[in-house]
C-alpha positions in Angstrom: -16.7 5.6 -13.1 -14.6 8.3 -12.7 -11.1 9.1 -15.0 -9.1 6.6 -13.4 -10.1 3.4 -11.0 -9.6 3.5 -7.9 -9.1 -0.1 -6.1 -8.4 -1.3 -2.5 -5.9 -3.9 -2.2 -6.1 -5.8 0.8 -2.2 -7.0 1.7 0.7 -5.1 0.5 3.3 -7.6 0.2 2.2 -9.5 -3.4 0.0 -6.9 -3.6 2.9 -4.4 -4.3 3.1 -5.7 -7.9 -0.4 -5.2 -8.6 -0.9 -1.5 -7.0 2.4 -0.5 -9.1 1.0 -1.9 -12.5 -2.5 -0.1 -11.6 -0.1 2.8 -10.5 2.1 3.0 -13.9 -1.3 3.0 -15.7 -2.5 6.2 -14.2 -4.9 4.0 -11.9 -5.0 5.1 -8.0 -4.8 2.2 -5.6 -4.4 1.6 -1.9 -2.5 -1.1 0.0 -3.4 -2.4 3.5 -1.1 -3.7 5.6 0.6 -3.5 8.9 1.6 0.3 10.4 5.0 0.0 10.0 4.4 -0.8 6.3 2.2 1.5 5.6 4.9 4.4 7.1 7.4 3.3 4.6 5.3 2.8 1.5 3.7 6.2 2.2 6.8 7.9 2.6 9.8 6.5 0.6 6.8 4.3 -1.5 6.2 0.9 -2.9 9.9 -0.1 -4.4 9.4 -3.8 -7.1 12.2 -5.0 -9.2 11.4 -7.0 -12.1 13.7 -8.8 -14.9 12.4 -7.7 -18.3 13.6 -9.4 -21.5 16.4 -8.8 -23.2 17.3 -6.3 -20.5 20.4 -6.8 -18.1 19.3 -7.0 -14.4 16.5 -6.0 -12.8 14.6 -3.3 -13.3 13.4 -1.2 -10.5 10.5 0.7 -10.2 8.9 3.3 -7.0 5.8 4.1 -6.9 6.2 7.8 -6.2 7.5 8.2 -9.6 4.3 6.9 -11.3 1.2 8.9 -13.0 -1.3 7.0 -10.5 -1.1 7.4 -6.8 -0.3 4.6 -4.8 -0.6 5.2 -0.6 -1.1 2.5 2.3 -3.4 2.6 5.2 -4.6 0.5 8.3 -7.5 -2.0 8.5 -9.8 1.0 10.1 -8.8 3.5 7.9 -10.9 2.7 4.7 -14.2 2.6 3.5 -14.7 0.1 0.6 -17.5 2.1 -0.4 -15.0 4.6 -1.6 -13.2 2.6 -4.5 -14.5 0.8 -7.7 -13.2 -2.1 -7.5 -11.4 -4.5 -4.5 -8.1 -6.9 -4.4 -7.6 -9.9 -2.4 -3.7 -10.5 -1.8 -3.0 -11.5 1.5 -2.8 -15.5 2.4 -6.3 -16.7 3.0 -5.7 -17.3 6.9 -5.0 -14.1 7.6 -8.6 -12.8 6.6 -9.6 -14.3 9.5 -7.3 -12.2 11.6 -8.6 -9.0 14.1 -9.4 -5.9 11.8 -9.2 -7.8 8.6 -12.0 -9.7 9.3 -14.2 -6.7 9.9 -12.6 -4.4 6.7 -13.7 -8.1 4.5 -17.0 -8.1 5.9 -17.5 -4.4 4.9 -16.5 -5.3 1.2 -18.9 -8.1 1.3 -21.8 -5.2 2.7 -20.4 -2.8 0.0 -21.4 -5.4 -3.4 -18.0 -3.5 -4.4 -16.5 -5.8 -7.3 -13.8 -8.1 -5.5 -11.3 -9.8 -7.4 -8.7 -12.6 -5.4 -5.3 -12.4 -6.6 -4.9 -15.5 -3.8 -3.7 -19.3 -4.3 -6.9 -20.2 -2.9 -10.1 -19.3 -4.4 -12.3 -17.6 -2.0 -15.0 -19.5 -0.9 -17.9 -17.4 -3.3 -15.8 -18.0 -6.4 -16.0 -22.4 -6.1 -20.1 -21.1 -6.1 -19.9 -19.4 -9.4 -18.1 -23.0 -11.0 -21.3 -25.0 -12.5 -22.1 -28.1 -10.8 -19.5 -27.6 -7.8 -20.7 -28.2 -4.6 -18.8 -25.2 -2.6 -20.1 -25.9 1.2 -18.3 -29.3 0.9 -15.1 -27.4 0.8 -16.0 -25.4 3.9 -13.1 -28.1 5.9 -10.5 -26.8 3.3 -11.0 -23.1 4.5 -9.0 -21.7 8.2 -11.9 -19.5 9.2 -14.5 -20.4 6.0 -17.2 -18.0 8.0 -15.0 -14.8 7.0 -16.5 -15.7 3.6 -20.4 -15.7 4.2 -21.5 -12.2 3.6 -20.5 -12.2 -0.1 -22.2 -12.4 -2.9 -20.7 -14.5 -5.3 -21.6 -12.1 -8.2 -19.6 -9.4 -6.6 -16.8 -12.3 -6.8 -14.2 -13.3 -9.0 -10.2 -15.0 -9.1 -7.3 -14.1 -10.8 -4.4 -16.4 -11.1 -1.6 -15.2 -9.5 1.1 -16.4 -11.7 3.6 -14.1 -11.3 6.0 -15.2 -8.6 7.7 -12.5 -6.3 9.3 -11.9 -2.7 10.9 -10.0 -0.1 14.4 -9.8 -0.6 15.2 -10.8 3.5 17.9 -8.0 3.4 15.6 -5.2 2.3 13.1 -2.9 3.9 9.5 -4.4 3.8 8.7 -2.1 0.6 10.9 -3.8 -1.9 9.2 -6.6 -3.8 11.3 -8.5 -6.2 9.8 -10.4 -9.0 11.4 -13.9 -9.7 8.5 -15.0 -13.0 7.3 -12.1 -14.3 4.1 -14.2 -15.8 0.4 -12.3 -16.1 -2.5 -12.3 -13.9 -5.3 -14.1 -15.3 -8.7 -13.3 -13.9 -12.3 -14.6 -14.8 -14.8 -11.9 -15.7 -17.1 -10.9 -13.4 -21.1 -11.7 -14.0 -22.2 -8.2 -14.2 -20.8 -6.8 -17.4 -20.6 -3.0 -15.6 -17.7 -5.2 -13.2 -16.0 -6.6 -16.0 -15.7 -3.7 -17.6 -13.7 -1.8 -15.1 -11.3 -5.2 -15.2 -11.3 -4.8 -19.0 -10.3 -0.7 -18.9 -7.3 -2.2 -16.4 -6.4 -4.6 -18.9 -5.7 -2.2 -21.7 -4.2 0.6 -19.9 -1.9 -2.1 -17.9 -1.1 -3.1 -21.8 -0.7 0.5 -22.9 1.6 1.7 -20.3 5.5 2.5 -20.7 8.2 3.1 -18.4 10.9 5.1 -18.2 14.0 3.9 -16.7 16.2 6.9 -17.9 17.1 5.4 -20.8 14.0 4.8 -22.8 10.5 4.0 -22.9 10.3 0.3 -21.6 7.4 -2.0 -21.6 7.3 -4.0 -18.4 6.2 -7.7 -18.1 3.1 -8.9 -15.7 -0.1 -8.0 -17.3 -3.6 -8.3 -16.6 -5.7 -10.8 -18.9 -9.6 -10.8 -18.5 -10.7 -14.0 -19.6 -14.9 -14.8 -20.1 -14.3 -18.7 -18.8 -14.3 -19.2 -15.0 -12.2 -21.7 -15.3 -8.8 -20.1 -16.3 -7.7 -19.0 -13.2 -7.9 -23.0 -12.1 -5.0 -23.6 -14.3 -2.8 -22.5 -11.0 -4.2 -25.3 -9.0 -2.3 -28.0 -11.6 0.6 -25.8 -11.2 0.6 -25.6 -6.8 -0.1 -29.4 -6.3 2.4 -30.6 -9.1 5.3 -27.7 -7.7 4.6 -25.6 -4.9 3.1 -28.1 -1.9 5.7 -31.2 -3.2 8.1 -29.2 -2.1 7.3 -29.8 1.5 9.2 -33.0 3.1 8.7 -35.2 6.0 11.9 -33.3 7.4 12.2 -30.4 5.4 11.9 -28.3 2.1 12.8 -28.2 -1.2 12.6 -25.5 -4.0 10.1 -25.5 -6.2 12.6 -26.7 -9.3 14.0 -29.5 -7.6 10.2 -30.6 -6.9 9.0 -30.6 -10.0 12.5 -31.5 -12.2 13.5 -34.5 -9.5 11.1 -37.2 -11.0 9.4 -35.2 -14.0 7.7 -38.1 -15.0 6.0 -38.2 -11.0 5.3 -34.4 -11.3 3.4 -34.9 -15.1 1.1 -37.5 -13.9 0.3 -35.2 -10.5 0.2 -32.0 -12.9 -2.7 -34.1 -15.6 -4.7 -35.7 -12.8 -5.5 -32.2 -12.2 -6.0 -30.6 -15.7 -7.9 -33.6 -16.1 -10.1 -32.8 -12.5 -10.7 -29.7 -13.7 -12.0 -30.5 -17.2 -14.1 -33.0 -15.0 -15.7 -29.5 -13.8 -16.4 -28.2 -17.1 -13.0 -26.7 -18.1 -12.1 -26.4 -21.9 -8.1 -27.8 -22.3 -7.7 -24.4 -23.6 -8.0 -22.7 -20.6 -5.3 -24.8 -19.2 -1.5 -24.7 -18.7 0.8 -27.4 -21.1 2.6 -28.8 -18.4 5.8 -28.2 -20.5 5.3 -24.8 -20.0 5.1 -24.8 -16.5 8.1 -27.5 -15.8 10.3 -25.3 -18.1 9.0 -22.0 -15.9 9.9 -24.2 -12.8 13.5 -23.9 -13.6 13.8 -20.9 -12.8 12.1 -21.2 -9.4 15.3 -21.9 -7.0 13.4 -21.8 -3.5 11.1 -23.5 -1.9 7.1 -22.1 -2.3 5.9 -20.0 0.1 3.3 -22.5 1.6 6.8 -24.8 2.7 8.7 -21.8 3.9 5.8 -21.0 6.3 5.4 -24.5 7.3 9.3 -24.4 8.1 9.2 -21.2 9.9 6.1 -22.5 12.2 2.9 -21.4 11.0 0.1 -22.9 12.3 -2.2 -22.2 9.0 -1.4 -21.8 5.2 -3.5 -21.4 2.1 -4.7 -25.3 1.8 -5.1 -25.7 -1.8 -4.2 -29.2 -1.9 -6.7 -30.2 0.8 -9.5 -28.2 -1.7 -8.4 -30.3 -4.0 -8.4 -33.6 -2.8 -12.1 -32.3 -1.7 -13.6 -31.4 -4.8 -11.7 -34.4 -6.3 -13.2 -37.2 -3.7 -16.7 -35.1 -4.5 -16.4 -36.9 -7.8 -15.0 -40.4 -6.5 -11.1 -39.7 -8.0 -8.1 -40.1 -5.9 -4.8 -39.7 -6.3 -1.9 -41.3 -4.1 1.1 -38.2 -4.9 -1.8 -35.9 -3.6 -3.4 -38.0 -0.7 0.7 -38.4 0.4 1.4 -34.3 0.2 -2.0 -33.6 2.1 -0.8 -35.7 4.7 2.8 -34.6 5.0 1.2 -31.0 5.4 -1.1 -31.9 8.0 1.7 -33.6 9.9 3.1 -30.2 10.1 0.6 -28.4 10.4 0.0 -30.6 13.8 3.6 -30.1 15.1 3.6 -26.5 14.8 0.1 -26.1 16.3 1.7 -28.2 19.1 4.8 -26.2 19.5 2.7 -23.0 19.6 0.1 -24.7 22.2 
């Protein structure tokens, strides 16, 4: 490997926040995403605001400022055989989607390293999780064929805990970070893999920036953990929050949620930790839910999943359908999550019908 990494991050919205943490550590990364995107990030470049403790307001940070070099390009205008190491960050339908399809498939040729920073696990990750039957899931998946060339050594999932958006009243290369939480990724098999993951780790740790007033150590980090089962600790976190926020006639943010009947949103919240342990998962590698309802208050709009059901989309990352799946798979059922499958199905349906 050369001086610094060099990784291709597919999706340039949540994948902003990684490219300009890679970036700040003198890493090189580049972003995929849409033409008119990629214009602005190459030429004004990637703009993400993050609160930091103890800190007034938010602090902003551009990519073009930063020791590593950060540029975007086009579907057709890479070749994964060029970097050292690959980032999923888009929503999981979109992989599915004309151009993206065929730049996935040539990471799957390529044996590159590939690590998800996705809500839902890629399909080759659920095959590296002892004793889980993956090709039940298949159902759970919007295209699950996109998924097929890859070899699940080549694969691993980080948990995207940090939340961030698009302020609506920005240009599309501002990212603003709402819980400035780490990414926690699984190890790869390979140790050569996880070792490029591990170099990340401690540069991400080691790097400083300078705001004009002083050297400032910024929040998100990357942890590399050795169980596969850490980045699972989101799933607890997106059935109990982030899909209860969707309503039979609208949305709700993710504090109200999880804060409106706490004791509803506990029992939700353990039937999962408790799934997952099921699987092989140590408690340690889990969330206390107090953590995450006490993160949860600061989470004032709805999840992404419910503001794309609102807006009409006719597919979203189905995390709670994967894990009602792998639940049934091991004869448990649980009525809060049988209820919020079915109130995103419903629509699902009614936007699929509209769109028809």
């Amino acid at each position: 490997m050369a001086d610094n990494v060099n990784c291709l991050i597919m999706g340039a919205s949540y994948g902003s926040l990684l490219g300009t943490k890679l970036a700040l550590a003198g890493h090189d990364a580049t972003l995929i995403c849409l033409p008119a995107e990629a214009d602005l990030i190459n030429a004004e470049g990637a703009i993400v605001r993050m609160p930091v403790k103890n800190r007034e307001g938010l602090v902003e940070v551009n990519t073009k400022t930063l020791p590593g070099k950060l540029t975007a390009a086009g579907t057709g205008d890479v070749d994964p055989g060029d970097f050292d190491l690959v980032a999923l960050a888009m929503q999981e339908p979109q992989f599915r989607s004309p151009g993206v399809r065929e730049l996935l498939d040539a990471v799957a040729k390529s044996r590159k390293p590939c690590m998800s920073i996705m809500n839902m696990p890629p399909l080759p990750y659920l095959k590296r999780i002892p004793g889980l039957d993956a090709e039940s899931c298949r159902s759970s998946y919007t295209d699950a064929s996109v998924w097929d060339g890859f070899d699940p050594a080549c694969m691993t999932l980080c948990s995207p805990d940090p939340q961030a958006f698009r302020p609506p009243e920005e240009k599309v290369n501002v990212l603003q970070v709402r819980l400035p939480t780490n990414f926690k990724s699984a190890r790869f098999e390979s140790e050569d893999h996880t070792a490029i993951l591990r170099r990340l780790q401690a540069d991400i740790e080691a790097a400083r920036f300078d705001p004009g007033d002083g050297p400032l150590d910024l929040p998100v980090k990357l942890k590399v953990h050795d169980s596969v089962f850490v980045p699972l600790a989101k799933w607890s976190m997106l059935l109990a929050g982030n899909y209860r926020c969707v309503g039979k006639d609208g949305m709700r943010p993710i504090k109200e949620a999880v804060h409106a009947d706490l004791e509803a949103t506990r029992s939700v919240y353990e039937w999962v930790v408790d799934l997952c342990r099921s699987l092989g998962a140590d408690p340690a590698d889990m969330v206390p839910f107090e953590k995450y309802a006490n993160a949860a208050l600061s989470l004032g709009s709805p999840s992404s999943a419910a503001r794309a059901l609102a807006a009409g989309a006719p597919n979203i990352e189905r995390v709670d359908r994967l894990v009602q799946t792998i639940a049934a798979g091991k004869g448990r059922r649980n009525a809060v999550v049988d209820q919020t499958v079915a109130l995103v199905d419903g629509w699902l349906e009614a936007n699929r019908a509209k769109a028809a």
